[in-house]
N, C-alpha and C positions, 0 to 999 in steps of 0.2 A: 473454615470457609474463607476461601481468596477474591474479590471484587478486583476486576479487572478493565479498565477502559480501554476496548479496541477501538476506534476509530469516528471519526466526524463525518457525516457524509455533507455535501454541500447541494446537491442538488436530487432531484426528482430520480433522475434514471441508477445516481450513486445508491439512494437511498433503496430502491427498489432489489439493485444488486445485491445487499447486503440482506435485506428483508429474505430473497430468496435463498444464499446461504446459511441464513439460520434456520427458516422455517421448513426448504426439504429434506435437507437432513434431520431435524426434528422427529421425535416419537410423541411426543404433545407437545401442542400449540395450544397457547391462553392468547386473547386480546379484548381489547373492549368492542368489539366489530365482531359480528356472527360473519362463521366462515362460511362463505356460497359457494357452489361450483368449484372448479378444479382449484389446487393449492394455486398453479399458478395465476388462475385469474383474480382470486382471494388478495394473494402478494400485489399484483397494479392495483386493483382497488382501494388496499393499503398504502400503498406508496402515495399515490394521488391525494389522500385522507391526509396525511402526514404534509407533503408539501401545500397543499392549502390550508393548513394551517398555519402556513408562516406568515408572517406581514410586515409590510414597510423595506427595513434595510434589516432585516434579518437574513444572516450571511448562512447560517447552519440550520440545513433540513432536517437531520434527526441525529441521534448519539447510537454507541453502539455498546455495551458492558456486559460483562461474562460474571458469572458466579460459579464459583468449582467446589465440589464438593472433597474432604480428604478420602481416598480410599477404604479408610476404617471405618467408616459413616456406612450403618448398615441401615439406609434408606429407597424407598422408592420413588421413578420417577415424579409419582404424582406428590409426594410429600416435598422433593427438591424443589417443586413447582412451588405448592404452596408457601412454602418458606421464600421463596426468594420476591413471591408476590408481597407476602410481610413485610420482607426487608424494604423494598422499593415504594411501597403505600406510605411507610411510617418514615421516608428519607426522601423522596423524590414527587410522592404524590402519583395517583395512577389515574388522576381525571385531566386524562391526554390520551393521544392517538397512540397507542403501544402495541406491543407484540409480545410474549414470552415464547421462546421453544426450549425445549429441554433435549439435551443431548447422550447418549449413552456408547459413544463410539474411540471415547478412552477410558483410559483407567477411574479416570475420577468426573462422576456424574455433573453434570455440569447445564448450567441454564442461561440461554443468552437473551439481551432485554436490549430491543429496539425502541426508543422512543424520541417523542415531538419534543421540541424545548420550550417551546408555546402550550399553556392548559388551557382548559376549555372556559378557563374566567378569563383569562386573553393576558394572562402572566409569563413571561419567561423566567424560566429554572435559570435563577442566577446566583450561587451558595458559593462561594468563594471557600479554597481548603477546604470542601466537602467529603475529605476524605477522614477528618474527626468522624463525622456526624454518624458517617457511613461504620467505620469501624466499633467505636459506642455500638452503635447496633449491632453487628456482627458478633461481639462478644456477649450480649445480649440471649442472642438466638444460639449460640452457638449452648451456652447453658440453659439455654429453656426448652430444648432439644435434645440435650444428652450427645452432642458432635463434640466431633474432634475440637480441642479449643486452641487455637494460634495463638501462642506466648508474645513472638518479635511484631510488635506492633508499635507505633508513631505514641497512639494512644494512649498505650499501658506506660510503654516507656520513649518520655519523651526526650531523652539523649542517644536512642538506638539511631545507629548510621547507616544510611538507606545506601542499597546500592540499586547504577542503575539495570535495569533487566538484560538479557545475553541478543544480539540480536540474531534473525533467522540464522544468519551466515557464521557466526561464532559456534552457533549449539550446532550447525551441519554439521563444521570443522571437529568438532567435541566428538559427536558422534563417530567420523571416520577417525579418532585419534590421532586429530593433528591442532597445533596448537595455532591459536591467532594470533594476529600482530598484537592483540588491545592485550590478551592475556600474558602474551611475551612482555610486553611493558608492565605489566601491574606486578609480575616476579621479581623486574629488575626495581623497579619503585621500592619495592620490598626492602629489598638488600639495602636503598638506600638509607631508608628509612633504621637502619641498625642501629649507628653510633653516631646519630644525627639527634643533638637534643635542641637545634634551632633551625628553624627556616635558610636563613645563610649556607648554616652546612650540609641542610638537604639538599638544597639546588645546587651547591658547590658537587656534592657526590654524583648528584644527576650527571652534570656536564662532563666530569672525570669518568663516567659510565658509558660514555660519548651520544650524549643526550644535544639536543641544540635547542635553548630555550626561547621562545618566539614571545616576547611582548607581543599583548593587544589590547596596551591600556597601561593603566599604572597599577592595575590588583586582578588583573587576566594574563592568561598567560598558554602556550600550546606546547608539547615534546614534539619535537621530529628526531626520528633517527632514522640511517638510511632508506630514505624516502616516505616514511611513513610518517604521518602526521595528526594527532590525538589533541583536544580541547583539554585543558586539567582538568575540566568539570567530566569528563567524557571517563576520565580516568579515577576521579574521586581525589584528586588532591588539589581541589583549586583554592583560593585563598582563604576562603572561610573555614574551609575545612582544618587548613594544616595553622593556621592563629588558636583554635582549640585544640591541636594535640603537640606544637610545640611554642618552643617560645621566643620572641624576636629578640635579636641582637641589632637589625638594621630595617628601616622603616622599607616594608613590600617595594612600596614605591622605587624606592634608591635602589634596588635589586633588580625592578625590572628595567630602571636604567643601564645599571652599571650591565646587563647580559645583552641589550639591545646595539650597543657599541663592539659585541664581540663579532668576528666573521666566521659564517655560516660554514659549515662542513661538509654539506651536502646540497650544493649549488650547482653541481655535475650535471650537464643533461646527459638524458641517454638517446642515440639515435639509430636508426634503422635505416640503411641507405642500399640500393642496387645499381649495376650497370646496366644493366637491361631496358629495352625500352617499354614504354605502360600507356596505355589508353588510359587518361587521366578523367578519376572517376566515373571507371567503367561500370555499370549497373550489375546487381550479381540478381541470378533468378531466384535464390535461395535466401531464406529469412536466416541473417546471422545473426551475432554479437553486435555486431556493428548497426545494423540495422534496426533491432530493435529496443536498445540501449542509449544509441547515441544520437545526433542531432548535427549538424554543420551549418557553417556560413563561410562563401569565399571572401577575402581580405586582400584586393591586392593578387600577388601572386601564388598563394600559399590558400588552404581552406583550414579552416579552425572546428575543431570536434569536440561540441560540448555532453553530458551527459544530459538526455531528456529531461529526467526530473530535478536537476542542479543545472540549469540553464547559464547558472554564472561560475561555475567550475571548470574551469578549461581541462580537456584530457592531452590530447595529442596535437601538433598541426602539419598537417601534409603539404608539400612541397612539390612543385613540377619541373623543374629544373635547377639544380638538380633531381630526381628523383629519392625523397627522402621524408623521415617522421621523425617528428623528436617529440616527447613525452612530455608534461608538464605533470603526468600523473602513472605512479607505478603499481596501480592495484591490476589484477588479474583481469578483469574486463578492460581496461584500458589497455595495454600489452595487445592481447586478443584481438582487439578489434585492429589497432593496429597494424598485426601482421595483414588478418586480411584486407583491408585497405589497400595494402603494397602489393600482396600476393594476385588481388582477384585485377590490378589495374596492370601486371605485368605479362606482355604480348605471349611470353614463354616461360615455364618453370625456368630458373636460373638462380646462380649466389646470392645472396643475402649480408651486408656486412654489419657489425653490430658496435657501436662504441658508448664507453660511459663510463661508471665507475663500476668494480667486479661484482659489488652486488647489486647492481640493477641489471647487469647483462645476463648475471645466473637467473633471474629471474626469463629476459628472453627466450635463454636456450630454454629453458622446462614449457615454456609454452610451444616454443617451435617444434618442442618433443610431443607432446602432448597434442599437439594437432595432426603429428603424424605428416606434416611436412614433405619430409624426408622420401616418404614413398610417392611423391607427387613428382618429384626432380628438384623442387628446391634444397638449398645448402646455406650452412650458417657458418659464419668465421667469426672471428673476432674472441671468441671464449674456449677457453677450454676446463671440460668440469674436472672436478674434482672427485675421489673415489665417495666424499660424503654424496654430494650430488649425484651423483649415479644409484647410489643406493636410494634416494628420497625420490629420483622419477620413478625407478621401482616400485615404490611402494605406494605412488601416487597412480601408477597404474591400475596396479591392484586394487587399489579402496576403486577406482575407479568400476573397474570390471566386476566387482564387486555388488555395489549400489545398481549397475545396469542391472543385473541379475535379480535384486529384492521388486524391483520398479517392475521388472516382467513378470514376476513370482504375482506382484497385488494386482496386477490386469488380468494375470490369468484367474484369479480365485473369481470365482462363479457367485454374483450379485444376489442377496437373502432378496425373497419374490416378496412385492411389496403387499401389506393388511391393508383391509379397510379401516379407515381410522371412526373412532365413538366420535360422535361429533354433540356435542353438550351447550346449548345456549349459553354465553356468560353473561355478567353482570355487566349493561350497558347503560352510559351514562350518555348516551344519542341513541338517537330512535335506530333500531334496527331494520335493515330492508325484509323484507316481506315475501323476497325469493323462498321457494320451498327448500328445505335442506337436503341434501343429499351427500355420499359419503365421498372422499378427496378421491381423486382417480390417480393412479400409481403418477409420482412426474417424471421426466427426465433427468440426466446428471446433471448435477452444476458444480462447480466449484469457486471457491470464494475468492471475489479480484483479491491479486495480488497485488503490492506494494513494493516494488525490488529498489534494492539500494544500489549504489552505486557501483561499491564493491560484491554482486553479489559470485558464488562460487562455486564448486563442478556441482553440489547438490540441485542448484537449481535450474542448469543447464539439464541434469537428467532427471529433473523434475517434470520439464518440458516436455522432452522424449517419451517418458514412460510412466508420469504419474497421472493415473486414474483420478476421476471425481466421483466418489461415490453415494447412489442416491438411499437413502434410507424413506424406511416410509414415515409417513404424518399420522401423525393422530390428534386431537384437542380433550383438553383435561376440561373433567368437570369442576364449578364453581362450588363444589357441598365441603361438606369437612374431608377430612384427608379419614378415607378407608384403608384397611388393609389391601396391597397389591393385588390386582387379579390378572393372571395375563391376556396380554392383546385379545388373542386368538380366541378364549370363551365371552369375555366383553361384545366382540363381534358376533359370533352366532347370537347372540339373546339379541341385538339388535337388529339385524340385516339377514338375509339369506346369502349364502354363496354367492361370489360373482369372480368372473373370470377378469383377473386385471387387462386394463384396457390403454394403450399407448396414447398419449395427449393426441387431438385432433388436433390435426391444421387448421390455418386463420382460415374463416371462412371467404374473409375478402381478399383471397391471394397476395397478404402483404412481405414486398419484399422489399428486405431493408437496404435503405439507399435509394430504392427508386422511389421517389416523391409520388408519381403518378396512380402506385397501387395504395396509397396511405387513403384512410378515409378523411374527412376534413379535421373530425376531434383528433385524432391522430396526428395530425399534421400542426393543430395547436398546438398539441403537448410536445410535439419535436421542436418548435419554434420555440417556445418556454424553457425547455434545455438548452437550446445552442445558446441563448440567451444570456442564461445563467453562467457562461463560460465564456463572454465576454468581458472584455476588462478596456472600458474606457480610455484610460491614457493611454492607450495603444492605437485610439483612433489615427488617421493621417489627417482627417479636418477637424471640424466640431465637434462634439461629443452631445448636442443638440442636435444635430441635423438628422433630418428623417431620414428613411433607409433610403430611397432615392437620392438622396444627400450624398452619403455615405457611401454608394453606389460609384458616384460621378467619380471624384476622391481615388477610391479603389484604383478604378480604372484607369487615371490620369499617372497612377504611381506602379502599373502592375508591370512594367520594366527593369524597376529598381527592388522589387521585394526580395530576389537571392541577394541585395548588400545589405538587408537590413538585419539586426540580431534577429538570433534564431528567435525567442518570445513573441516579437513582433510579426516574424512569415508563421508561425502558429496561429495566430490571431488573424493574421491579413485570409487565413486559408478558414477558419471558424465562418469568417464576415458570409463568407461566397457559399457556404452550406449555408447561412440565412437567407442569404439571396434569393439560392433555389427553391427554399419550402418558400417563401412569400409570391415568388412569381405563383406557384402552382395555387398557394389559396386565393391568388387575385384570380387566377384563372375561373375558377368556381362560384366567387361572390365578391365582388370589387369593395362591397359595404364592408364584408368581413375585414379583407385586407388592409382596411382603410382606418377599422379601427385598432386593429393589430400594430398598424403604423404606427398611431397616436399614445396608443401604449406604449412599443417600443420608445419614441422619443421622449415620453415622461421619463421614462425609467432610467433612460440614460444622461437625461438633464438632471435629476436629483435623487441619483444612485439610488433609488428604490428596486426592489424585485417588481421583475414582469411578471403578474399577475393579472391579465387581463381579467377581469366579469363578465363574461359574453356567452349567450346563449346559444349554443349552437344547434341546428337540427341533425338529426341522423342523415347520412346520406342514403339516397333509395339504392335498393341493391336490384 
């Protein structure tokens, strides 16, 4: 058994996202909340349960962890279920707002466990290195079960060296048989590490390896080699590590002095320039790279291109006259976005010239290949490959052409028609609503927000293009002892008669998102209560006590200068003005509401607590 921490969500609407990719892909579902009506009205009902349960200055709305089962576990869903309730009751406590779903849609059965960090005695789950406690148990169950049992553990042996996990973009790269930068480094580490019995002469071999060793600190430290830039902790050699497997001749410290005095090797920019003339920052119709990865602010005469979620990352900065981009960063998305930057802002397909050092241009040309450029009228100079190169666009084609192929293959396969799911009271530690039960109705696809990194690579470019979300149906596991397996399908007839699956109903009150005016008033709370949540104070331009009318004025008096301001700050300044909206429309409706709405908001923001209004709302008449 593997325990896995996916993800924090921090608010209401995050939490909800996740709640829905674990539970419609689900074939049971356990919670301490009886499921009513459709899975997905179930899922907001949960969500909501889950964020009012949080209070004060509690930053995190619920946790997200997986439990996977090995292959050779000849188990059924309902017993993965039960076991992983065990695991969770006797580790984490289950008298809290939770969810279990159980998954059977890879190899190894697998159970995902959403829950509050607030219990219902008003405690937050605070266990520091909880990952003893957890694995203690795991080897536990795993023998009290007859499961596969996991040798490499923290627990069993506490000198085993952890490494850290591959990310999405490493295992794509794996998959199509090509190697990543981190893994290119951790080969040449390798070799370092041969006839190295001290610290001195490991870094000494790095640099000779043509490594460039970056202090950041007197016991931290980073590898760059052409153009790529790795953390040592990122790579598994940072200083704690390599003090236990070699031994010093010279105090760390004195080391990251004496390498911080050396000059850099790879201080080369690379740049991207044309003769042509360009509509400077012409708008493209089409959602690129560029667009949905990256971020800008103008500086002066130049605009600067950060990555969305590394707001403090600089990638590239584009230039107006000359017409020109110079890189600060040479991962594939950066490059990319790049070109089109230059490409979509010039009046007519035309040369392109490229300067820098050879391997950051080879990196140019394979994009400018890769994009296919060339049949548009654009031309690139400045590089000429080499017969290696020529073979690796080849073959990047191919994986290429390749992946689109598997992407079309899983769209076309024809979606398993969704069961009725058993739907079984569980064990509730809050009063149950009183709604009649009735069986989930088939839902829609969803797929699970995604998280892209900075660097991410062609897989999830045609991930975009052609990867499916595929729904599976729901079912909820009974709370009795764990039976032998019975499938779905006879489960169902003994409870229910046949029924012809039926495609989720539209909102009855015509809601559509974005327009304030079709939201019902509770509606328009719970939107107020997210934008909310995704305010961040020191960003204000006035007070951070001023009521939204305050705030308003503020706004307004600065809404000329928000393209100079960082990009975090025109994020925030553009959040403010979707508050805006929803509080005009609830003052529109009830002045009393709005007014307490206000008084909340400004508490919350005088002493960083969560908005959590108390306020009783009436239904709107329909």
């Amino acid at each position: 058994m593997i325990r896995k921490k996916l993800s924090t969500q921090k608010s209401k609407g995050e939490t909800q996202n996740t709640l829905g990719y674990g539970l419609k892909k689900s074939i049971l579902i356990d919670s301490n909340r009886l499921q009513t009506g459709t899975t997905q009205e179930f899922i907001e009902f949960l969500a909501k349960k889950i964020d009012k349960s949080c209070k004060g200055k509690q930053k995190n709305t619920s946790f997200h962890e997986m439990v996977s089962f090995d292959p050779s576990d000849k188990i059924t869903p309902e017993q993965a279920l039960a076991i992983a309730k065990e695991l969770y009751s006797d580790t984490h406590g289950l008298n809290r707002e939770h969810a279990f779903a159980v998954h059977t849609d890879t190899k190894q059965i697998h159970v995902h466990f959403i829950w509050a960090p607030r219990d219902f005695n008003n405690k937050i789950y605070n266990q520091v290195d909880d990952y003893l406690i957890i694995e203690h148990k795991l080897t536990e169950l795993e023998k009290k079960h007859g499961l596969f049992q996991v040798t490499n553990r923290k627990s069993l042996n506490p000198d085993l060296e952890t490494k850290p996990p591959e990310s999405r973009n490493e295992k794509a790269l794996e998959v199509r048989g090509i190697k990543s930068h981190k893994k290119a480094f951790k080969e040449e580490i390798e070799i370092a590490f041969k006839d190295a019995a001290t610290t001195t002469a490991f870094l000494a071999n790095l640099h000779k390896q043509g490594f460039d060793i970056i202090p950041n600190g007197q016991n931290a430290y980073s590898l760059e080699k052409e153009g790529q830039i790795f953390k040592a902790s990122e790579l598994g050699i940072q200083y704690s590590k390599l003090k236990n497997k070699l031994q010093e001749k010279h105090q760390f410290s004195e080391l990251m002095e004496h390498y911080s005095k050396k000059a850099s090797r790879y201080n080369e920019e690379l740049n991207l320039t044309t003769s042509e003339d360009v509509e400077f920052l012409k708008k493209n119709k089409f959602k690129t790279v560029l667009d949905k990865k990256f971020t800008h602010q103008e500086v002066g005469g130049n605009v600067e291109h950060f990555f969305k979620n590394f707001t403090s990352q600089k990638a590239f900065e584009y230039y107006k006259d000359p017409s020109k981009v110079t890189f600060q960063d040479l991962s594939r998305d950066s490059i990319k976005a790049g070109l089109q930057r230059l490409t979509t802002d010039m009046k007519k397909p035309g040369p392109l010239y490229v300067n820098g050092p050879d391997y950051a241009k080879k990196k140019m040309w394979m994009e400018f290949k890769m994009m296919n450029l060339e049949a548009k009228g654009f031309t690139l100079s400045g590089y000429e490959p080499t017969q290696q190169d020529l073979k690796e666009l080849e073959q990047r084609k191919a994986d290429y052409e390749l992946q689109a192929q598997k992407w079309k293959a899983k769209k076309a396969v024809e979606e398993p028609k969704p069961a009725e799911p058993v739907i079984v009271p569980p064990v509730m530690p809050t009063p149950a609503q009183n709604a009649p039960e009735k069986p989930a109705e088939p839902t829609k696809q969803i797929e699970q927000e995604k998280v892209t990194s900075a660097n991410e690579g062609l897989i999830d470019d045609l991930h975009d293009m052609f990867g499916p979300a595929i729904a599976i149906p729901v079912a909820q596991t009974p709370t009795e002892a764990i039976e032998p397996f019975k499938p779905v399908g006879s489960a169902i007839d003994e409870l229910y008669m046949p029924m012809a699956p039926e495609s989720l109903p539209e909102p009855e009150n015509g809601k559509i998102d974005g327009d304030y005016s079709t939201y019902d008033t509770s509606e328009l709370c719970d939107e107020m209560a997210d934008i909310v949540s995704r305010i961040e104070r020191k960003h204000f331009i006035g007070n951070s006590s001023n009521d939204i009318a305050g705030h308003r004025i503020w706004d307004a008096k600065h809404r000329d200068y928000v393209h100079l301001k960082p990009a975090v700050e025109q994020t925030q300044y553009y959040i403010r003005q979707e508050l805006y909206k929803v509080h005009d429309e609830i003052k529109e409706r009830s002045q009393k509401l709005a007014n307490e709405l206000d008084s909340e908001f400004k508490k919350s923001m005088k002493y960083n607590t969560r908005f959590k209004p108390e306020i009783q709302i009436q239904p709107d008449k329909k």
